[in-house]
N, C-alpha and C positions, 0 to 999 in steps of 0.2 A: 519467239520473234524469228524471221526469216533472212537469212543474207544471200546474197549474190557475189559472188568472187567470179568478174571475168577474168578471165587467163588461168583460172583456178588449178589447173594441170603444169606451171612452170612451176621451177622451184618454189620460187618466192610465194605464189599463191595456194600451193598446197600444204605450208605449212600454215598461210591464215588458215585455209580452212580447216585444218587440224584443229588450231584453236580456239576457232568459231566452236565448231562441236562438242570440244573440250568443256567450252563454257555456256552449252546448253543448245547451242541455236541452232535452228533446223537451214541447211545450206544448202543453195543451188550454184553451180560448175556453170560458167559458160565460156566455151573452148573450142578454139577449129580444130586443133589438133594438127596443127600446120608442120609438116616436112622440110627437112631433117631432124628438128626438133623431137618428133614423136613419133619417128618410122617405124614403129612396131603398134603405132594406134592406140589406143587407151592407157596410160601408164601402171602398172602394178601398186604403184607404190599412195593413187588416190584414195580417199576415206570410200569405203561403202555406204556411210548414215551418207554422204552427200549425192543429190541428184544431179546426174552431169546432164547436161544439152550441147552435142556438139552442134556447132556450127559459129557462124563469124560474127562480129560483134556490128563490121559494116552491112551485115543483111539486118533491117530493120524490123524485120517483122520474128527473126533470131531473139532479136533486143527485147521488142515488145513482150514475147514469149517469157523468156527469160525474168522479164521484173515482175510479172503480175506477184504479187499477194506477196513484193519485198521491201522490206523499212531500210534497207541496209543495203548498201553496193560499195566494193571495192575491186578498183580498178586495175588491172593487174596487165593487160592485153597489151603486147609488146610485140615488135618485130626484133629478131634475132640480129647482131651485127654482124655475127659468121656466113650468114645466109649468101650462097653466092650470086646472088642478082641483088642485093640489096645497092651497092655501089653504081649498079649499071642501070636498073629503073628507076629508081625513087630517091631525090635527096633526101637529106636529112630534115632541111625546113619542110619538106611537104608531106613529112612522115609527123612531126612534130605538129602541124595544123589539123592534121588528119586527128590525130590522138587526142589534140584539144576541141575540135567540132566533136568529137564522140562524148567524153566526158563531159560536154555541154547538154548533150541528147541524152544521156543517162540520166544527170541532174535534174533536166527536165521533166522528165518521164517520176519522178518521184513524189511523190504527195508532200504536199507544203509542210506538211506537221514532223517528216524524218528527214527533211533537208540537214535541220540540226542538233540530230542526235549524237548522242556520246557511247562510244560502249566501254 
């Protein structure tokens, strides 16, 4: 079976997908790799069995890319609160809508039959 871990490269997602692979599943990364976060580019510390795609979760056609031939997606795609424009562009409810219109398109994008899977 196939998973998708967007944000796959922060902490918290490279250790799913740790144990995605752990427990057998073939996994794909999808990651901007957005600065300061990742100012050296690709992290050392990601699995090799998983296939990264960088790029951004709001380019759709990234998205599309990204889910073909996947049962599985967890959502991981965060904006940093250290980030220093975060205060000065974007609140926080419009960061929060943004994140729920996404996770709506992800949803969507999934075949009716792994909407309710268990792993």
């Amino acid at each position: 079976m196939k998973a998708l871990v967007i944000g796959g490269a922060g902490f918290i997602g490279s250790h799913t997908v740790d144990a995605l692979i752990e427990k057998g599943y073939e996994v794909k990364i999808l990651d901007n790799l957005q600065k300061p976060v990742h100012k050296n580019g690709v992290p050392k510390y990601l699995n090799p069995k998983a296939e990264l795609i960088i790029g951004d979760i709001c380019d759709f056609n990234n998205l599309e890319l990204a889910m073909e031939d996947v049962s599985i997606v967890y959502n991981f795609a965060a904006y940093q609160d250290y980030l220093p424009y975060f205060s000065l562009s974007l609140s926080y409810c419009s960061l929060l809508l943004n994140h729920l219109e996404l996770t709506y398109l992800v949803l969507e994008r999934l075949p009716h039959e792994t909407k309710h899977h268990k792993t």
